[in-house]
MARVORO-61221 format. One record per residue (C-alpha): residue number from 1; residue in one letter; x, y, z. Coordinates in steps of 0.2 Angstrom, whole numbers. Example, Ala and Ser with C-alpha at 12.3 -4.5 7.8 and 13.67 -1.06 7.14 Angstrom:
BEGIN
+-----+------+-------+-------+-------+
| seq | type |  east | north |    up |
+-----+------+-------+-------+-------+
|   1 |    A |    62 |   -22 |    39 |
|   2 |    S |    68 |    -5 |    36 |
+-----+------+-------+-------+-------+
***
This chain:
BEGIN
+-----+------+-------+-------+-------+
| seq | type |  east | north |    up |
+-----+------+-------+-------+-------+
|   1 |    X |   358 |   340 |  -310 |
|   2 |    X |   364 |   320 |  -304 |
|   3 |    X |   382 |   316 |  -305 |
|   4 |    X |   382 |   301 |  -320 |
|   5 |    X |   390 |   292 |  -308 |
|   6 |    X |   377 |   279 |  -298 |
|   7 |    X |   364 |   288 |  -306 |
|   8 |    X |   350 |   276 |  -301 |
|   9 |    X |   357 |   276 |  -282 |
|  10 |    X |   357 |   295 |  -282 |
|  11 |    X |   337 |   297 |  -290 |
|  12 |    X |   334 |   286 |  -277 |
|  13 |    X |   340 |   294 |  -261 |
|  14 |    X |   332 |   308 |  -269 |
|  15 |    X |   315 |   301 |  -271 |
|  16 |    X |   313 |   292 |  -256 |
|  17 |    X |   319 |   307 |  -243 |
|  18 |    X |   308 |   318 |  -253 |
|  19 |    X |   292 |   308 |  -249 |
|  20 |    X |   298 |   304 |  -231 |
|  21 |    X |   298 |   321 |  -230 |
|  22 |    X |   283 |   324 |  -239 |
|  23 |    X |   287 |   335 |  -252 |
|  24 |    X |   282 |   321 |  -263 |
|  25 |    X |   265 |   319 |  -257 |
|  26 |    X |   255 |   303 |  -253 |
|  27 |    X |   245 |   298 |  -268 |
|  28 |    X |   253 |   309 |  -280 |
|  29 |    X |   257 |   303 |  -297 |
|  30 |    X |   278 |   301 |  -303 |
|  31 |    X |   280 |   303 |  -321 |
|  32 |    X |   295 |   296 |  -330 |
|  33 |    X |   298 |   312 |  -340 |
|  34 |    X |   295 |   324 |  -327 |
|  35 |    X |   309 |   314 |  -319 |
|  36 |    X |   318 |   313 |  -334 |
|  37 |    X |   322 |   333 |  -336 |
|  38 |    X |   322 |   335 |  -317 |
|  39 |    X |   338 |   326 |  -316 |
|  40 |    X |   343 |   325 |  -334 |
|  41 |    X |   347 |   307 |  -336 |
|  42 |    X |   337 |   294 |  -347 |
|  43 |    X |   322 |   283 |  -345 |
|  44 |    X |   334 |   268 |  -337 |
|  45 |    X |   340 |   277 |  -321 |
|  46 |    X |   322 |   283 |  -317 |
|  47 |    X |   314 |   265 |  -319 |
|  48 |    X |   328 |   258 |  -310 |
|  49 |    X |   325 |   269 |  -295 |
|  50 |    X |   304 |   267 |  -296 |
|  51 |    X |   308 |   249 |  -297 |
|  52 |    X |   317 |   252 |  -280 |
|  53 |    X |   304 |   262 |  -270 |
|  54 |    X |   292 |   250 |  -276 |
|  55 |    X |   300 |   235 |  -266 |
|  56 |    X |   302 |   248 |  -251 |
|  57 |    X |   284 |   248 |  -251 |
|  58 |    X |   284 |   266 |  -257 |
|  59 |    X |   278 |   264 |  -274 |
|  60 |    X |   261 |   257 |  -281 |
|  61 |    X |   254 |   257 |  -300 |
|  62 |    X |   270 |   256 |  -311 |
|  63 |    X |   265 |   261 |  -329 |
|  64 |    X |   273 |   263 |  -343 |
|  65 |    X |   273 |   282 |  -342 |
|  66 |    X |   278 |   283 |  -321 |
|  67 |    X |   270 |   278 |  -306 |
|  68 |    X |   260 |   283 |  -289 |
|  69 |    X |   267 |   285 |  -274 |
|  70 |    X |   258 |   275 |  -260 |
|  71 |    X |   241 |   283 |  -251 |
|  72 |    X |   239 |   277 |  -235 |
|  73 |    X |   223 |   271 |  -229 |
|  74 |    X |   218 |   260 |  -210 |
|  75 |    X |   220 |   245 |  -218 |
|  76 |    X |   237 |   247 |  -223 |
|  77 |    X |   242 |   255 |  -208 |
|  78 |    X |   236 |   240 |  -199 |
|  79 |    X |   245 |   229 |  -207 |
|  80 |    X |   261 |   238 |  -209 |
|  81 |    X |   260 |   241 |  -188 |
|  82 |    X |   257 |   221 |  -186 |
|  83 |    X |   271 |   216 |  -197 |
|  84 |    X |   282 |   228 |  -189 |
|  85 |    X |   277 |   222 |  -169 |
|  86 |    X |   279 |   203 |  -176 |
|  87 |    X |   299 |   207 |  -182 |
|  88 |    X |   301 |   219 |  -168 |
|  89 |    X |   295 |   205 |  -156 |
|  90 |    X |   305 |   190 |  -163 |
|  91 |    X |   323 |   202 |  -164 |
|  92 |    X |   320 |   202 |  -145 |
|  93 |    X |   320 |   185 |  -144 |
|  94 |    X |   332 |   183 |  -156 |
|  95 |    X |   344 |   195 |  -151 |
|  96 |    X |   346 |   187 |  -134 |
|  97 |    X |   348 |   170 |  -140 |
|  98 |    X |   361 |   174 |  -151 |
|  99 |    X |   371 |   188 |  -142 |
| 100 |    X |   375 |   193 |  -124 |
| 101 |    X |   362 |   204 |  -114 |
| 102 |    X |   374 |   213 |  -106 |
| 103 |    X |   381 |   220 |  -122 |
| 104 |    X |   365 |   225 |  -129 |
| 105 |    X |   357 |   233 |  -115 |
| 106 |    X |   372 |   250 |  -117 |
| 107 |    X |   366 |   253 |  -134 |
| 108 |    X |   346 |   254 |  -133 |
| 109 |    X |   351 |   265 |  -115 |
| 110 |    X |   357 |   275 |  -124 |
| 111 |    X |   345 |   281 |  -137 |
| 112 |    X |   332 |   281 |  -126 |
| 113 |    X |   342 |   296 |  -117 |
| 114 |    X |   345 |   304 |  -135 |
| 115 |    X |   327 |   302 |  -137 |
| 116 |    X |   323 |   310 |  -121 |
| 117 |    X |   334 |   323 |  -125 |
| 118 |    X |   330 |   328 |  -143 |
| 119 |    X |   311 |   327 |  -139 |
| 120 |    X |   305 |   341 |  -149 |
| 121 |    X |   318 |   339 |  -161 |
| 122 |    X |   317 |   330 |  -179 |
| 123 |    X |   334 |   319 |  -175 |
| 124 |    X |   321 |   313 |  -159 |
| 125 |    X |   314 |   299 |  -171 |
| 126 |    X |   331 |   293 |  -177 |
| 127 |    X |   332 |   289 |  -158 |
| 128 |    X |   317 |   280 |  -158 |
| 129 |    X |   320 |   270 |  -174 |
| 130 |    X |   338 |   265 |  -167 |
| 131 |    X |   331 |   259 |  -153 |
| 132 |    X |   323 |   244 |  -163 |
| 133 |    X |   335 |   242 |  -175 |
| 134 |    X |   348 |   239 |  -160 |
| 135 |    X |   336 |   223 |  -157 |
| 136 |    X |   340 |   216 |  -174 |
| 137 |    X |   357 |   222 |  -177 |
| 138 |    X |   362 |   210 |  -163 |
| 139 |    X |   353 |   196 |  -170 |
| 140 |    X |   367 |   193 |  -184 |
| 141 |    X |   355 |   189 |  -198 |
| 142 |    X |   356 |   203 |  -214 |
| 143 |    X |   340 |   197 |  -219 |
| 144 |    X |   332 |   200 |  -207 |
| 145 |    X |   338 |   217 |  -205 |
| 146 |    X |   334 |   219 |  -222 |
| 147 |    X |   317 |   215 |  -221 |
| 148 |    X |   313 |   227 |  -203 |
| 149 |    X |   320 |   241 |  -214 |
| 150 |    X |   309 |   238 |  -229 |
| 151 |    X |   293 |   241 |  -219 |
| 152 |    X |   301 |   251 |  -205 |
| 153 |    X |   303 |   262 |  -220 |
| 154 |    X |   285 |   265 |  -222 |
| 155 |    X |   280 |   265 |  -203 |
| 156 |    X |   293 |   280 |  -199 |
| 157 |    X |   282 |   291 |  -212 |
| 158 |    X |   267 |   288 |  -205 |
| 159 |    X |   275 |   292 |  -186 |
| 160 |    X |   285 |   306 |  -194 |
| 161 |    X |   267 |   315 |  -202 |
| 162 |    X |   256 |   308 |  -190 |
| 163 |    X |   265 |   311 |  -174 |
| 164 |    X |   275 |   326 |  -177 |
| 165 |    X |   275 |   338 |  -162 |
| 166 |    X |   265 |   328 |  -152 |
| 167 |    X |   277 |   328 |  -137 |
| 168 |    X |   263 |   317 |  -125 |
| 169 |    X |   265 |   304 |  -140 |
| 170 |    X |   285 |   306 |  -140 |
| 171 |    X |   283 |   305 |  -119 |
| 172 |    X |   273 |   287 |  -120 |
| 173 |    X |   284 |   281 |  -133 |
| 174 |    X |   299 |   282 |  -121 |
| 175 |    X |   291 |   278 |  -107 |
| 176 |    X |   287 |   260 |  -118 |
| 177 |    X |   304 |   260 |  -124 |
| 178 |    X |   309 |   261 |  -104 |
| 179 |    X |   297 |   248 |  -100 |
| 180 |    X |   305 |   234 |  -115 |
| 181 |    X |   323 |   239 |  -109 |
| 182 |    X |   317 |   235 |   -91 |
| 183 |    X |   311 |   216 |   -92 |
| 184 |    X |   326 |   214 |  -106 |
| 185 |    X |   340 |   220 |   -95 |
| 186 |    X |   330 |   205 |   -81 |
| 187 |    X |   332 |   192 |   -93 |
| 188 |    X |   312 |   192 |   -92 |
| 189 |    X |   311 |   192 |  -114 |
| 190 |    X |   293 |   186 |  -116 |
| 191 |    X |   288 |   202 |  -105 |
| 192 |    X |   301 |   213 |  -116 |
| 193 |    X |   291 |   204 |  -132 |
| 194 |    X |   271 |   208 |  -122 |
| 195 |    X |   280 |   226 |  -119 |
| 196 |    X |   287 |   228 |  -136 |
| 197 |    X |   268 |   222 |  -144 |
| 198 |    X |   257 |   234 |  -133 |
| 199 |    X |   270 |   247 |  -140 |
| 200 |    X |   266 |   244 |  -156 |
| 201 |    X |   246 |   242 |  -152 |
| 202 |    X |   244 |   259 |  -142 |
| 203 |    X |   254 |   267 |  -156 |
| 204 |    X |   241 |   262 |  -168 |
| 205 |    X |   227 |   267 |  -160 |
| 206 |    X |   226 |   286 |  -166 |
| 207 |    X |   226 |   281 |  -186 |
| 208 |    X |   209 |   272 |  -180 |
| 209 |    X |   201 |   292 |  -177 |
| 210 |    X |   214 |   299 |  -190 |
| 211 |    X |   206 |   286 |  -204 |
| 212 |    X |   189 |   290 |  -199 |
| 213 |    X |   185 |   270 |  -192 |
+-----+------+-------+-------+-------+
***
């Protein structure tokens, strides 16, 4: 049962760690009464939080009766990974122009090393998703946080069920990471922003094989 208070904030943690997670699978169907007597409350806080995981990206095919939770397919993983290597790439920019080096460089060291440590641990892609969010978060601009984590969102799902104890891919993944702190810590932020997008590009090159193109 859901506490009455924040009702729609609670369905919606709920919801969305349970298809991180995928016990909510991709494609399956959400129906409002279902949700209804799951977490006894009425039809208002359900819609509210569907409404919610439908701007995240999580949600497609509102009706009047529920909803279906997002399938993945190669287009849309395409397009998630180039929106997310375009923010990515500007926050580096960004970042610099707007706050010191020197002060940024402490904080992506140090969940590189979190990462390495963790490896073949779940908290491992925490690390890796701090790593770009430190980017932004020294950009001072909520909105554009906002907007990374919208579709940041939907690309840590597809690493997180996709990549899962793959330790090579966790391995090249740091070694990247390494690479983009390297030409950032020189000052050398077009080679940080090339680095940053061939990240991005080699770690869309398995959905090509996974999605059968």
């Amino acid at each position: 049962m859901i506490l009455k208070k924040n009702l729609n904030e609670q369905i919606y943690e709920s919801l969305r760690q349970d298809i991180i997670d995928q016990k909510i699978k991709f494609g399956d169907k959400l129906a409002n009464r279902d949700l209804q007597e799951k977490y006894n409350v009425s039809s208002t806080p359900v819609r509210d939080a569907i409404n919610r995981l439908y701007q995240d990206g999580l949600i497609e095919d509102i009706t009047n009766s529920g909803a279906r939770v997002i399938d993945f397919n190669y287009k849309i993983t395409t397009e998630i990974n180039e929106i997310i290597s375009l923010l990515s790439a500007q926050a580096v920019k960004l970042s610099a122009k707007k706050s010191k080096i020197e002060d940024i460089v402490p904080a992506l060291e140090k969940n590189i090393q979190l990462q390495v440590e963790n490896i073949n641990k779940i908290e491992y892609f925490e690390y890796d998703k701090n790593f770009h969010l430190t980017f932004f978060e020294f950009c001072d601009n909520d909105r554009f946080i906002q907007m990374y984590k919208q579709y940041q969102t939907l690309w840590e799902i597809l690493v997180k069920f996709y990549y899962l104890d793959k330790e090579s891919k966790k391995m090249s993944a740091i070694r990247s990471h390494k690479e983009i702190l390297s030409a950032y810590k020189q000052g050398d932020i077009l080679l940080a922003q090339e680095r940053l997008e061939s990240h991005y590009l080699d770690a869309a090159r398995p959905f090509k094989k996974i999605f059968g193109q």
